[in-house]
C-alpha positions, 0 to 999 in steps of 0.5 A: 517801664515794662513797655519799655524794657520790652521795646529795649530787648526787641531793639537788642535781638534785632541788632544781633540779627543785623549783626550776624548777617553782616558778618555772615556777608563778610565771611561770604566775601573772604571765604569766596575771594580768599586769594582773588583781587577781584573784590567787586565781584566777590562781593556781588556774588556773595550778595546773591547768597545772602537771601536764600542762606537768610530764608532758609536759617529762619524758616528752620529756626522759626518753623521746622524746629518749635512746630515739629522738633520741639513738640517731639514730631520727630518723624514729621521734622526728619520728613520736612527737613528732607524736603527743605534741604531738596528746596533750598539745595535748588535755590542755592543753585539758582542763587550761584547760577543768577549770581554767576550770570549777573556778575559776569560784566565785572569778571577781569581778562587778567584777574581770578574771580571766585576761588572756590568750586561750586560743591565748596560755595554749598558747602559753606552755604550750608554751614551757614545755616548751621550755625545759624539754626545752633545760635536760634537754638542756643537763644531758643533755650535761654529765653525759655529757661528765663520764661520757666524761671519767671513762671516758677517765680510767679507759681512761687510767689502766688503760693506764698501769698496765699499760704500768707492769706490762709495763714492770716485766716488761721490765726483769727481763731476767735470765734464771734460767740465770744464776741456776742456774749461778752457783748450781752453779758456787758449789755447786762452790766450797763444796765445795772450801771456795774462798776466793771463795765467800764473795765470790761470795755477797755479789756475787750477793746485791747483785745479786739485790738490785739486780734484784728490788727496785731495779728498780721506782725510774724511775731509778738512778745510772748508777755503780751500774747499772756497779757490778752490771754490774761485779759480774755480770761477776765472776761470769761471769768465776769460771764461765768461768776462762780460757775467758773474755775480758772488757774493759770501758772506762768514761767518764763525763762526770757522776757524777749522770747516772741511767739507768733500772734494768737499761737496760745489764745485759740486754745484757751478759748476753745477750753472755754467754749467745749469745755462743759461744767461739771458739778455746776463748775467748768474749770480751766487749768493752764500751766505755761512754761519756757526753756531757752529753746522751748516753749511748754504750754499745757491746758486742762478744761473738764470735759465729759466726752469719751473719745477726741473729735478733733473737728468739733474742738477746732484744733484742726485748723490750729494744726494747720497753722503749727506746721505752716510755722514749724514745719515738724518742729512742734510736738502737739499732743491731745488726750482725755483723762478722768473727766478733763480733756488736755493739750500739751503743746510743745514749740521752739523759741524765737529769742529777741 
């Protein structure tokens, strides 16, 4: 198909030339005859101009102007333009010499011939080329304009693949460690032949499910966003037994409210995975909250350290991806209070 339009758009621009240049012929006839009856011999005469007028437009359009004027040669240009018009001004002497000479058999005893003077014909030769060289130009930058155009399109489009691919990337923020050792705490339960390992297979099928292809939707329903958050706590909950305190308090403003997939669960399960005991107990304390227009997502785990260390938690690339999707719309907010380090997240509603 592209072959095609190709083959279709050259056949197009060579017709215009052919076009043009009959009419430039015609133009010749009428300029150089206007009032003379001897039209075989105007156009014979005018059929000797025609080369040098056709040399002369292309080799300006096709030479002088991309190789020197468009690249800024602008003394080179100036210089070589000055030696074409000395050339092309003896060509169009010959070109009216040979063409007075070869058409002197058709001149009539009773008859004008050319009505035009010698400095005229150049004239209009020149004018011509003119033209012609304005029309290249004119062509010259449409086609260009279309080429940046397509090239600004391809950048554009090349971009936005690769901010879909990273953004794909960001949102598989489940690290494999949660993986292997619900894997090996499941192993355990097997082996001791538990009554919550056929559960615990189920839950962490949804939500692997939920993690390896749901996230390629733009957006999810915010209750099922909570159901594989509710899930990955179960499992950590099984993991941890009694070492483990977990509260999560939910209130939603609208059922249809839809967020983008893995948006809440990478901070719950970084709650869990730099989140250290205290007393012999880690505890993690979530409160989600919407609005009409906003969503309210706050989650506590203990933690001994002093200061923040943004890469260790991983919320660097949770960062990224908040303002792939909100651009500065959202409100992210980390702090350390007595023991406990705290996110509060703050984000816009995308309502169904």
């Amino acid at each position: 198909m592209k072959r095609f339009t190709s083959i279709a758009k050259r056949f197009i621009f060579f017709l215009f030339n052919i076009i043009f240049w009959v009419g430039v012929y015609f133009f010749y006839t009428y300029f150089l005859g206007y009032g003379s009856s001897n039209t075989t011999y105007v156009n014979t005469f005018s059929a000797y101009l025609m080369p040098v007028t056709i040399c002369l437009s292309y080799f300006i359009i096709l030479y002088l102007i991309p190789k020197y004027l468009l690249k800024k040669k602008y003394f080179l240009f100036i210089l070589y333009s000055c030696y074409t018009f000395i050339i092309s001004f003896t060509a169009i002497l010959l070109s009216i010499f040979f063409g007075l000479v070869f058409s002197s058999f058709l001149e009539g005893t009773n008859t004008k011939t050319l009505t035009k003077s010698l400095p005229l014909v150049i004239i209009g030769v020149y004018f011509i080329v003119i033209i012609a060289t304005s029309l290249g130009l004119i062509i010259y930058n449409y086609l260009s304009s279309i080429k940046n155009e397509n090239l600004k399109n391809k950048f554009l489009q090349t971009q936005l693949q690769l901010k879909e691919q990273e953004l794909k990337f960001l949102k598989m923020q489940i690290h494999p460690h949660f993986l292997f050792n619900t894997l090996n705490t499941l192993y355990g339960f097997t082996l001791k032949k538990s009554e919550e390992a056929p559960d615990m297979i189920l839950k962490l099928s949804n939500l692997l499910d939920y993690i390896l292809y749901q996230v390629d939707k733009p957006s999810v329903l915010l209750k099922n966003e909570i159901q594989h958050i509710d899930d990955y706590i179960s499992l950590e909950k099984v993991r941890f037994q009694e070492s483990l305190q977990v509260e999560f308090s939910k209130n939603l403003y609208n059922e249809t409210t839809q967020v983008s997939p893995m948006l809440l669960l990478p901070f719950v399960e970084n709650a869990f995975k730099h989140g250290v005991q205290i007393d012999g107990v880690l505890s993690v304390n979530i409160n989600l909250k919407t609005t009409k227009d906003s969503l309210f997502f706050r989650i506590k785990n203990t933690s001994p350290q002093k200061k923040i260390d943004k890469n260790g938690i991983g919320l660097e690339n949770i960062q990224k991806r908040l303002k792939m999707l909100y651009n500065n719309q959202f409100k992210l907010h980390l702090a350390l209070e007595e023991n406990q380090f705290i996110v509060d997240l703050k984000i816009p509603l995308i309502n169904g």
